[in-house]
ChimeraX commands (.cxc) that place a marker at each C-alpha (Angstrom):
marker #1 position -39.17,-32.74,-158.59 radius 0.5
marker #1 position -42.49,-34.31,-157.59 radius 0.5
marker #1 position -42.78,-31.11,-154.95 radius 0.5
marker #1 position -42.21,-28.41,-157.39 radius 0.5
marker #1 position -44.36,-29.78,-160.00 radius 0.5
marker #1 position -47.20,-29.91,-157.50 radius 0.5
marker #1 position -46.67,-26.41,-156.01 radius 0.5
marker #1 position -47.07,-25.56,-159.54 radius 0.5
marker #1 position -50.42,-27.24,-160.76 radius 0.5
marker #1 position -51.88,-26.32,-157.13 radius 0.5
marker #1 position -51.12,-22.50,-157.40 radius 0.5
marker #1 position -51.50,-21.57,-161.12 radius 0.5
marker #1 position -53.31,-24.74,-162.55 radius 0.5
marker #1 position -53.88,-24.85,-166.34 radius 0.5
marker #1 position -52.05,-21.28,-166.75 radius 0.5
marker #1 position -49.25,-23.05,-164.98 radius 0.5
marker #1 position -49.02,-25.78,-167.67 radius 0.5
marker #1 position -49.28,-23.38,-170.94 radius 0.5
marker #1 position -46.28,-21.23,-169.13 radius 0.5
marker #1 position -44.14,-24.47,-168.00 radius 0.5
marker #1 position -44.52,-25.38,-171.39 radius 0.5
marker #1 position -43.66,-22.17,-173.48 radius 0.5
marker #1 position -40.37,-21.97,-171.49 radius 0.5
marker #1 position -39.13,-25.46,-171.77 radius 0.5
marker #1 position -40.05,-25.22,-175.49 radius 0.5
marker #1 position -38.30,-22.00,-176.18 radius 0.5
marker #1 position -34.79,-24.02,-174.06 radius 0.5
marker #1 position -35.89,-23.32,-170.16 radius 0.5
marker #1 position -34.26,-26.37,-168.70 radius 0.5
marker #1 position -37.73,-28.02,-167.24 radius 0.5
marker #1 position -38.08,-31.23,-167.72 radius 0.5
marker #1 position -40.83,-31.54,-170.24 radius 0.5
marker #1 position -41.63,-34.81,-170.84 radius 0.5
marker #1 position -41.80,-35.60,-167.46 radius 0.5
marker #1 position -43.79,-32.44,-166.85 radius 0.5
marker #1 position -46.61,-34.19,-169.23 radius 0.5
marker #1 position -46.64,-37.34,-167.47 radius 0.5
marker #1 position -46.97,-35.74,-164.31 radius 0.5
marker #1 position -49.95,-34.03,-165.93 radius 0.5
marker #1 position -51.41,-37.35,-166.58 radius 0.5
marker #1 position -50.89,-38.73,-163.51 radius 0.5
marker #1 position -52.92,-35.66,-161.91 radius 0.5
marker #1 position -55.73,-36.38,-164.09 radius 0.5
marker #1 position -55.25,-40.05,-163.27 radius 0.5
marker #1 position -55.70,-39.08,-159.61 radius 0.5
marker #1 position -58.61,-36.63,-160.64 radius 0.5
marker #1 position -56.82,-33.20,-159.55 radius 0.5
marker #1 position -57.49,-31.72,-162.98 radius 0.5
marker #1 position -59.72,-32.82,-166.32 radius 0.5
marker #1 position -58.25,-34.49,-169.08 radius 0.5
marker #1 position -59.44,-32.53,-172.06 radius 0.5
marker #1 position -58.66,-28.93,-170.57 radius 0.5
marker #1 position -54.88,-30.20,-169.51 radius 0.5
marker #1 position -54.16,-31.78,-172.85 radius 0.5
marker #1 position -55.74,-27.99,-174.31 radius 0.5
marker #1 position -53.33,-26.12,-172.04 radius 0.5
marker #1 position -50.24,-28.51,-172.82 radius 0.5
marker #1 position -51.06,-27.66,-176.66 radius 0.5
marker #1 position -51.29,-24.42,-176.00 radius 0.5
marker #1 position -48.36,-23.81,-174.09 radius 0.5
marker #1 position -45.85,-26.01,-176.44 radius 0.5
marker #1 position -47.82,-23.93,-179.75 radius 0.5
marker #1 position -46.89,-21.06,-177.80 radius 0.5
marker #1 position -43.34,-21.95,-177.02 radius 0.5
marker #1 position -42.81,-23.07,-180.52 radius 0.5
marker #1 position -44.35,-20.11,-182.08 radius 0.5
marker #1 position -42.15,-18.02,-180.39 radius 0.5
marker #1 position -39.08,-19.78,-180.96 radius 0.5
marker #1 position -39.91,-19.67,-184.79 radius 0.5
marker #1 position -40.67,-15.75,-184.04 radius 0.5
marker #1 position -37.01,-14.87,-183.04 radius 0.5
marker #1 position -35.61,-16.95,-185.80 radius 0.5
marker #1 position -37.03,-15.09,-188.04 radius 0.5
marker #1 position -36.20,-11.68,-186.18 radius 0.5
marker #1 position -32.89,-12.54,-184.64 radius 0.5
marker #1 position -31.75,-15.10,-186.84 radius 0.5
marker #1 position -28.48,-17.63,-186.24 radius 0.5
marker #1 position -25.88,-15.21,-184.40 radius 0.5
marker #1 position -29.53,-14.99,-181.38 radius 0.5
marker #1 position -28.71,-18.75,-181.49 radius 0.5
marker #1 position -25.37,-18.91,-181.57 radius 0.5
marker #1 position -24.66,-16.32,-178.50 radius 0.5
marker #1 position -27.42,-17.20,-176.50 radius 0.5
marker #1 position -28.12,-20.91,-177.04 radius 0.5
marker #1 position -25.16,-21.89,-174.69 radius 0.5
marker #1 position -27.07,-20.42,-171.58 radius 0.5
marker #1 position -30.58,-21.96,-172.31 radius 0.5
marker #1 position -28.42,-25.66,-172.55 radius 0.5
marker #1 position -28.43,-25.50,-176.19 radius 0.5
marker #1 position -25.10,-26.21,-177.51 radius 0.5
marker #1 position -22.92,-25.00,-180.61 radius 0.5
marker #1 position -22.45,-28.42,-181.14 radius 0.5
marker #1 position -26.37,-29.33,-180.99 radius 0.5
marker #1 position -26.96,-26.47,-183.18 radius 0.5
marker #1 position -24.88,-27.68,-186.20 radius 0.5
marker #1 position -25.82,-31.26,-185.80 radius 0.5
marker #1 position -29.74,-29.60,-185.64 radius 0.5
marker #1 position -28.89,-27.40,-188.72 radius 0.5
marker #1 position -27.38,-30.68,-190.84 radius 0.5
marker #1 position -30.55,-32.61,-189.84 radius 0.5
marker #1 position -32.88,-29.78,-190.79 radius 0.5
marker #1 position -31.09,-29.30,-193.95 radius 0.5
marker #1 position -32.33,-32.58,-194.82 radius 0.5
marker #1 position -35.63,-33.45,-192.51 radius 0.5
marker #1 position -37.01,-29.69,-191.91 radius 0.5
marker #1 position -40.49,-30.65,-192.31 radius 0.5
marker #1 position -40.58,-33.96,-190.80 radius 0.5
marker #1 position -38.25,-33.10,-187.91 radius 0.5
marker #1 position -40.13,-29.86,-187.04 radius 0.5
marker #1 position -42.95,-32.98,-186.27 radius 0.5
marker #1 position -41.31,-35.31,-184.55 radius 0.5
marker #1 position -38.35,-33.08,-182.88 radius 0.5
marker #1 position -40.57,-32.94,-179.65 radius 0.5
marker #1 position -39.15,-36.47,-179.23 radius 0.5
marker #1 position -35.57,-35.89,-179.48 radius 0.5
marker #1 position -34.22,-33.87,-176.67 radius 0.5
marker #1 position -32.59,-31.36,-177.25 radius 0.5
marker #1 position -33.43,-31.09,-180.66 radius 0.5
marker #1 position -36.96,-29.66,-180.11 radius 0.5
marker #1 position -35.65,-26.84,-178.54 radius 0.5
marker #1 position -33.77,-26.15,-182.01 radius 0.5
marker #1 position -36.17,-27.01,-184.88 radius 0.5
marker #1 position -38.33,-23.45,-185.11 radius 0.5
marker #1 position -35.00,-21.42,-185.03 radius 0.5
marker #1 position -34.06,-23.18,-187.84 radius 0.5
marker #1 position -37.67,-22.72,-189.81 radius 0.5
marker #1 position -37.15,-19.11,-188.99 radius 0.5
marker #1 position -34.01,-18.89,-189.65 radius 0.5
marker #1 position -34.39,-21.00,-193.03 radius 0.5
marker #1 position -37.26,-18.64,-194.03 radius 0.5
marker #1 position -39.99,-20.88,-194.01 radius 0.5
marker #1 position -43.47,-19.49,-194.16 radius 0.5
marker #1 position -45.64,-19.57,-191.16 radius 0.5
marker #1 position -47.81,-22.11,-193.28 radius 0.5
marker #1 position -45.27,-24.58,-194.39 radius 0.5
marker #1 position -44.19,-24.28,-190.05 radius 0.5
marker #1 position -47.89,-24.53,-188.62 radius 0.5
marker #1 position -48.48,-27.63,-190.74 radius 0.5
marker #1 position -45.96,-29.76,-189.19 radius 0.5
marker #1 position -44.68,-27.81,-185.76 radius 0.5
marker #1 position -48.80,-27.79,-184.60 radius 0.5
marker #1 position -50.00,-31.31,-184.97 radius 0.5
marker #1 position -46.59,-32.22,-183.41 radius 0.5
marker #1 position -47.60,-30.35,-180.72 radius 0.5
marker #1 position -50.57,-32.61,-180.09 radius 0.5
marker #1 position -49.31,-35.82,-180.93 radius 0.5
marker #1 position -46.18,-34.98,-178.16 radius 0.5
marker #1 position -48.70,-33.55,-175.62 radius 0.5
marker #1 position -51.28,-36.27,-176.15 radius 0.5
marker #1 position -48.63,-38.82,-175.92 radius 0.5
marker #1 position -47.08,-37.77,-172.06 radius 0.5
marker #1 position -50.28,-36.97,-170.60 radius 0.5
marker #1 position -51.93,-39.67,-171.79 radius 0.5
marker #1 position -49.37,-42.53,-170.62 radius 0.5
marker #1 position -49.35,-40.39,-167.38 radius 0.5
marker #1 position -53.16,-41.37,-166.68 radius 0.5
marker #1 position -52.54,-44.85,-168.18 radius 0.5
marker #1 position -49.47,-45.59,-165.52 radius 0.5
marker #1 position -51.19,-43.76,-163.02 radius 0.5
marker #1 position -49.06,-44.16,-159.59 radius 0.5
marker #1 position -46.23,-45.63,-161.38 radius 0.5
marker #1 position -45.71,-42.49,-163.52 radius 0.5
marker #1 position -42.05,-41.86,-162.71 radius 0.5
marker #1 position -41.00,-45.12,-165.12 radius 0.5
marker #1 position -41.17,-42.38,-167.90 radius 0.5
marker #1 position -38.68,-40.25,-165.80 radius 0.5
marker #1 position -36.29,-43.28,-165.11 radius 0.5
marker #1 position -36.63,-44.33,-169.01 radius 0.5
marker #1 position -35.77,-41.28,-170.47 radius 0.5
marker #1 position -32.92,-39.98,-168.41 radius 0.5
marker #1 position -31.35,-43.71,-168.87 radius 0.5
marker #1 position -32.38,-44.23,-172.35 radius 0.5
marker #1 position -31.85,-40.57,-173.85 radius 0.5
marker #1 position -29.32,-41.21,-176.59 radius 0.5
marker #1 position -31.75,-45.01,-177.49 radius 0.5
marker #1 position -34.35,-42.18,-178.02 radius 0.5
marker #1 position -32.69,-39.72,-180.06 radius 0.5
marker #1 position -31.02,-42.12,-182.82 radius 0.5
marker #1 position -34.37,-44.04,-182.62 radius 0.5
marker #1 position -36.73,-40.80,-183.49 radius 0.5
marker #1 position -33.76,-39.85,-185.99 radius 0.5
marker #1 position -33.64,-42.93,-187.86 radius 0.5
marker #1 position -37.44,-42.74,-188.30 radius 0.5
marker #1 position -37.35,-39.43,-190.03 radius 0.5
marker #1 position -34.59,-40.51,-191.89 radius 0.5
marker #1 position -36.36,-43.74,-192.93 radius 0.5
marker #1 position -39.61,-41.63,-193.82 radius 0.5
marker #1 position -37.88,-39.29,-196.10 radius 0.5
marker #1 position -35.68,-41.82,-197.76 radius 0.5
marker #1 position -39.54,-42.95,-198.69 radius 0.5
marker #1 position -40.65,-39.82,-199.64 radius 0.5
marker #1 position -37.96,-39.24,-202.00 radius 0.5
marker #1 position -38.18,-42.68,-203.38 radius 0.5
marker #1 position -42.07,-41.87,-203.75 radius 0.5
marker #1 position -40.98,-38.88,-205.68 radius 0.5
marker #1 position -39.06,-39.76,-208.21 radius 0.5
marker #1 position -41.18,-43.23,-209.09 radius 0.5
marker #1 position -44.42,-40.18,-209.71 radius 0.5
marker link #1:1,2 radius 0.2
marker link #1:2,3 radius 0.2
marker link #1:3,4 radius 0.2
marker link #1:4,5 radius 0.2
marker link #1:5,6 radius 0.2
marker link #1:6,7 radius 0.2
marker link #1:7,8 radius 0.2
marker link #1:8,9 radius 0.2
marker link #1:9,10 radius 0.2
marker link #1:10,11 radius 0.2
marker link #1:11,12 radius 0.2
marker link #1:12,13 radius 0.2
marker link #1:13,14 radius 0.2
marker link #1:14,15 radius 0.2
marker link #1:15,16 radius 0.2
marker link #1:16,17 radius 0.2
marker link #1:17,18 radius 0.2
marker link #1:18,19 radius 0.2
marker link #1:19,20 radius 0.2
marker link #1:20,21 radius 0.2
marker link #1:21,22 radius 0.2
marker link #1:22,23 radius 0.2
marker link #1:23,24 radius 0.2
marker link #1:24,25 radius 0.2
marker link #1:25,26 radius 0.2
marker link #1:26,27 radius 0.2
marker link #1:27,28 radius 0.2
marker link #1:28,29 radius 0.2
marker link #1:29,30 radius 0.2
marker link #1:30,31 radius 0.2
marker link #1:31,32 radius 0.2
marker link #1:32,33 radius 0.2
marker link #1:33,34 radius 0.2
marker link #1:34,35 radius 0.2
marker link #1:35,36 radius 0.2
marker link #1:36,37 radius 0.2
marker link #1:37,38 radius 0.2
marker link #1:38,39 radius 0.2
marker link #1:39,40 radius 0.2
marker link #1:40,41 radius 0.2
marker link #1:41,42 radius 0.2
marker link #1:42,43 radius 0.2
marker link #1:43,44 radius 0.2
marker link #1:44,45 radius 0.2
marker link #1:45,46 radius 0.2
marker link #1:46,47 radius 0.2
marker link #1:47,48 radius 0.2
marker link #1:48,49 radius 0.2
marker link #1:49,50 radius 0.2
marker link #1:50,51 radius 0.2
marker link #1:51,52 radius 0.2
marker link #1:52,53 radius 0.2
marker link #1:53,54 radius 0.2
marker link #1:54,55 radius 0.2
marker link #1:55,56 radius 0.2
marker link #1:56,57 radius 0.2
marker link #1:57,58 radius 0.2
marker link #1:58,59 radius 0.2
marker link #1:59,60 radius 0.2
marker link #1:60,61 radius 0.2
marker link #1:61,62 radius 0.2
marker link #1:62,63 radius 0.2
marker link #1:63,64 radius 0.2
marker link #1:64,65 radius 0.2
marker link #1:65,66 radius 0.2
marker link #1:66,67 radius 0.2
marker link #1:67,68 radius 0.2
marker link #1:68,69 radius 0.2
marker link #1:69,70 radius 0.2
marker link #1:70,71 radius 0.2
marker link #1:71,72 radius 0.2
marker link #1:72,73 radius 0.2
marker link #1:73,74 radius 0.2
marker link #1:74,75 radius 0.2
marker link #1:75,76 radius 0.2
marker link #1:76,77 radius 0.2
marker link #1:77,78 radius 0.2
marker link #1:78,79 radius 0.2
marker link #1:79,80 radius 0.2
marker link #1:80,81 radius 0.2
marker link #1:81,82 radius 0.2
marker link #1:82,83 radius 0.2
marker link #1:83,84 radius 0.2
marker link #1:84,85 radius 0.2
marker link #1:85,86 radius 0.2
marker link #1:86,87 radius 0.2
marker link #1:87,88 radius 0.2
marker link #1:88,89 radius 0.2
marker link #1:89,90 radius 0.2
marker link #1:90,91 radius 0.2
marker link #1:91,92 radius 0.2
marker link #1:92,93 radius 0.2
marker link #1:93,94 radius 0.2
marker link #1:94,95 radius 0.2
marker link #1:95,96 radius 0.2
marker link #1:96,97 radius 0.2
marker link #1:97,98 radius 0.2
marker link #1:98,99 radius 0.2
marker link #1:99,100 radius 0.2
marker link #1:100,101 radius 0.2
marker link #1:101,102 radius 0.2
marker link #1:102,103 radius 0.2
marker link #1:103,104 radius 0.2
marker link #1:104,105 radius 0.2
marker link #1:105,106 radius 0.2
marker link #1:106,107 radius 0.2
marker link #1:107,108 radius 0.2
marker link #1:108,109 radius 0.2
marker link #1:109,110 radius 0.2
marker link #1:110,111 radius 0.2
marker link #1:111,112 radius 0.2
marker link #1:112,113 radius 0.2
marker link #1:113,114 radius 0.2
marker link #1:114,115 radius 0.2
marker link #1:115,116 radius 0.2
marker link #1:116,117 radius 0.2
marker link #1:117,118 radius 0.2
marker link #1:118,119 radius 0.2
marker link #1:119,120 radius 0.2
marker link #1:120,121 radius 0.2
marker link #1:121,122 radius 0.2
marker link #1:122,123 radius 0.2
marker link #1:123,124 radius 0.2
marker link #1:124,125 radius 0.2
marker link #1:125,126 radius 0.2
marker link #1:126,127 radius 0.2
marker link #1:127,128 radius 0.2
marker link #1:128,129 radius 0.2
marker link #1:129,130 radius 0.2
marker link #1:130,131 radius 0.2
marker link #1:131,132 radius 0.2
marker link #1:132,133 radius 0.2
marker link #1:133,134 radius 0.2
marker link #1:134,135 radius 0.2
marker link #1:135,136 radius 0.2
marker link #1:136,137 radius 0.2
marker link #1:137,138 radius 0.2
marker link #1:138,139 radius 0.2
marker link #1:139,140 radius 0.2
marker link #1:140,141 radius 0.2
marker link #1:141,142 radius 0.2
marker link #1:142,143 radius 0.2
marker link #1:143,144 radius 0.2
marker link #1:144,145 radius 0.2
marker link #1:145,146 radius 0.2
marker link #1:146,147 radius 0.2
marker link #1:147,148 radius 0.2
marker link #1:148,149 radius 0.2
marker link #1:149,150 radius 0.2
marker link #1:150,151 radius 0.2
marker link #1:151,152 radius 0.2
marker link #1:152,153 radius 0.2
marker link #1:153,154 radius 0.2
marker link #1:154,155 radius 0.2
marker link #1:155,156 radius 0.2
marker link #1:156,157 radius 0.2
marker link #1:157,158 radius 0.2
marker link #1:158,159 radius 0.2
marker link #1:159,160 radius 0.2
marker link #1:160,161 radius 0.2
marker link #1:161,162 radius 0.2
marker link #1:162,163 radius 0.2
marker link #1:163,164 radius 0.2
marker link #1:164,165 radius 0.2
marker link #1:165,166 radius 0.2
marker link #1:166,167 radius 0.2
marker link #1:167,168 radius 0.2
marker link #1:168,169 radius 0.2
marker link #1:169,170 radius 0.2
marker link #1:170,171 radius 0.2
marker link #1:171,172 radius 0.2
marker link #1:172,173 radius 0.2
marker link #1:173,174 radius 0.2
marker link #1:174,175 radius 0.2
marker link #1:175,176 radius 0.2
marker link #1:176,177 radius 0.2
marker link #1:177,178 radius 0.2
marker link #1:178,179 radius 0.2
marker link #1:179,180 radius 0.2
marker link #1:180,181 radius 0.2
marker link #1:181,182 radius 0.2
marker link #1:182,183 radius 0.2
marker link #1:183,184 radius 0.2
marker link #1:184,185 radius 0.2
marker link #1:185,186 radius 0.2
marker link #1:186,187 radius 0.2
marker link #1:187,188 radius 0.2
marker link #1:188,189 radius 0.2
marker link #1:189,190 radius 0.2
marker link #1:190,191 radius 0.2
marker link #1:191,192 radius 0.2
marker link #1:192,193 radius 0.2
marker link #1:193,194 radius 0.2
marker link #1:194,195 radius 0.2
marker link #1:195,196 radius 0.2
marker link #1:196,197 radius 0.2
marker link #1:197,198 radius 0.2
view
């Protein structure tokens, strides 16, 4: 993993990162997160800058969300449907997605870079569910940032001991998911609360 992730910071830099990133955002199975920290580390070992590489990693997960949000609009469910099975994405993840979003759209369209498999999901769904490109940009984008910022920046911070955020999320996947889930859940239990006291 370590080899291929070098080979591809060495020969294509911070294009590399925006195009990793695009494809493991539109359901490429690369491994994302640990892409990011991997990033960090780099900088951490001064092989690249901080500010460019956490530019690039926004760009390339904008990019890959954008475009995912793109052909949910254009292609709509049956794209999904047909085609999710061969990116990894699973019937069975897309209904438990489309039950969340039904629910969380907004809010999961934030954090859903946190969940795996679910980020891959969310911008089908807020194409598919017609949102506009305003109501998607103001949550999907500063997710973006807040997920990018995140990796890299624990990356730097572990430095040489980097691959703990490798070993923690491949063991602790599932802690993660109903973690990030309850969250959202928690936050627009608020929300609603909030509502109807106004």
């Amino acid at each position: 993993m370590e080899h291929q992730l070098t080979y591809l910071l060495s020969h294509f830099g911070y294009y590399g990162i925006i195009l990793a990133l695009i494809g493991g955002i539109i359901g490429l199975p690369l491994p994302d997160e640990i892409l990011l920290t991997f990033i960090g580390y780099c900088v951490f070992q001064g092989n690249i800058a901080y500010i460019p590489s956490l530019l690039s990693a926004f760009l390339g997960t904008s990019g890959g969300i954008s475009l995912s949000y793109l052909l949910g609009i254009k292609l709509g469910l049956p794209f999904l449907t047909r085609f999710g099975p061969r990116l990894h994405i699973t019937e069975d993840k897309i209904n438990k997605t489309r039950q969340l979003f039904t629910k969380l759209g907004p809010y999961l369209l934030f954090i859903g870079y946190f969940i795996p498999g679910i980020r891959h999901i969310t911008a089908y769904l807020a194409g598919i569910n017609g949102y506009s490109f305003k109501k998607f940009a103001r949550y999907a984008y500063p997710g973006a940032l807040l997920w990018s910022f995140t990796f890299i920046t624990l990356g730097r911070s572990l430095g040489g001991n980097w691959k703990i955020i490798a070993m923690y999320i491949s063991k602790y996947r599932i802690y993660l998911m109903l973690a990030a889930v309850s969250i959202i859940w928690g936050a627009y239990l608020f929300w609603k609360r909030r509502q109807k006291l106004q």
